[in-house]
Steps between C-alpha positions, in 0.01 A plus 500: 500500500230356207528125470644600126764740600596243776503157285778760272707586803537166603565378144770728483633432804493136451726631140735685637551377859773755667802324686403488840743546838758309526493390117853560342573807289547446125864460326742711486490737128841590335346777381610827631499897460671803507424557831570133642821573310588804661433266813796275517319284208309302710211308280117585540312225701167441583344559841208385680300802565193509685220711457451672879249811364279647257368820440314639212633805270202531257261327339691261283850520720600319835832544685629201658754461776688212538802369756774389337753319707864575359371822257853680375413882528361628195529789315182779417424405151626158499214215429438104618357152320222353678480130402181287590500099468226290441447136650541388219881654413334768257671833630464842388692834590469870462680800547409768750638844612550520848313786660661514810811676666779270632372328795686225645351173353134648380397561178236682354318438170200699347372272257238638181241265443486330161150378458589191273838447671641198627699657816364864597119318583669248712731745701183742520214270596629110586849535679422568896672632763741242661567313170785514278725547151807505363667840433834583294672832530595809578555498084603814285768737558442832221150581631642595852478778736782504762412712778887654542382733149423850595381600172160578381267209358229481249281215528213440239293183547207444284289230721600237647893603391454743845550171693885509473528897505315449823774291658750836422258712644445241841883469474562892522247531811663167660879585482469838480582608184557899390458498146174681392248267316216563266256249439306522156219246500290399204179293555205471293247622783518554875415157602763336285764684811713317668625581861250823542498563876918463536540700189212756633692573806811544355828584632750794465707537170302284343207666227242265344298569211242274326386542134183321394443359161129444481318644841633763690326614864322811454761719644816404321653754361679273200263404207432122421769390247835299489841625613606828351881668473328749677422284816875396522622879537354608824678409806706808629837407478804687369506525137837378517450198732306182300413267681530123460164332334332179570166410260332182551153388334358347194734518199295777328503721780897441623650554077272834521630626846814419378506690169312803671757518743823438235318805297519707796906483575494219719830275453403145387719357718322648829150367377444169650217276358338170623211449285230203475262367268233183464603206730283198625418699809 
């Protein structure tokens, strides 16, 4: 590592210094959702999780793997807060889908790097294997796949919105699932792909599309350009059998998808949205 890069990583890590084992968890949160309500009510807490993997998904995106002693099962769809505390008191949270299919007490998290961000850097480059923070979830209960629903889905992520659609996919292939899926993927360029050699390989009932909106590989067969009605009518189902949507991504991209999809017949009440915009990163 340069000596500049380095003296940063420590600084950070000397500003936001992760609990470590054995440190307690943070205080219980009131705060609850529809899904902890459908759950006998029981409140949200947070949980030390630590971080037991790494892998990297592109160029700007890491997924991270963390144990987390005492996880309640989450749903595909459903999302965390990851809180960091400094030495000093100073704390700081965010809000992450989980990536992951249910899996006992581990958790996955793809986190998008925000270059002038406070959190995403720190996850990405300072926190180490071994070491710890505080996480607070499973949260959300509308943006949900259950894998009991035999009917066909639509998913349409526009970049890093694929990170909860891919936790309904990883759900299907882990439990099973019979419904037919079709993945519709919008990234700017190739590189900007998340998940490429799992979503390369594939599995049956399940189609996957990408649409590029600035650099396409030679060979696609789509031109460069954002999401069209178009796009959103292919899939080969019965004319007479819609299937439930989910569209996450940037605002722009989810209220387009959306309307597209509304102008095409689809009830509004089967089109699911989880949409994100500028944070702190």
């Amino acid at each position: 590592m340069h000596r500049k890069a380095k003296e940063g990583a420590d600084a950070e890590r000397r500003r936001l210094t992760t609990t470590r084992r054995g440190a307690a968890p943070g205080t219980t949160s009131p705060a609850g959702s529809e899904s902890q309500v459908l759950r006998a009510r029981a409140p949200l807490r947070w949980l030390v999780a630590e971080l037991v993997d790494r892998r990297a998904e592109s160029r700007t995106a890491q997924t991270l793997v963390f144990d987390v002693p005492g996880w309640p099962e989450h749903l595909a769809g459903q999302h965390v807060d990851v809180r960091l505390t400094a030495e000093d008191g100073y704390s700081t949270q965010r809000s992450y889908s989980v990536a992951s299919a249910p899996d006992g007490d581990r958790v996955e998290l793809t986190i998008q790097r925000v270059e002038d961000g406070e959190v995403s850097p720190y996850l990405m480059d300072v926190l180490e294997r071994g070491e710890q923070v505080e996480l607070r979830g499973p949260i959300g209960g509308w943006f949900v796949w259950r894998p009991e629903r035999a009917e066909p889905v639509l998913l349409v992520g526009g970049g890093s919105g694929v990170v909860p659609l891919m936790s309904m996919v990883r759900t299907r292939g882990a439990l099973g699932g019979s419904a037919p899926f079709r993945l519709l993927y919008s990234v700017r360029e190739p590189d900007d792909q998340l998940y490429v050699p799992e979503l390369l390989r594939g599995e049956p009932g399940l189609d996957t599309e990408y649409l590029y909106t600035r650099a396409a590989p030679p060979e696609h067969p789509r031109p460069v350009g954002r999401l069209r009605a178009e796009d959103l009518v292919r899939g080969g189902w019965p004319a007479d059998q819609r299937p439930i949507c989910y569209v996450c991504g940037p605002t722009g991209f989810v209220e387009n998808a959306a309307t597209l999809l509304t102008g095409l017949g689809h009830d509004p009440g089967r089109i699911r949205t989880e949409r994100f915009g500028p944070s702190g990163g």
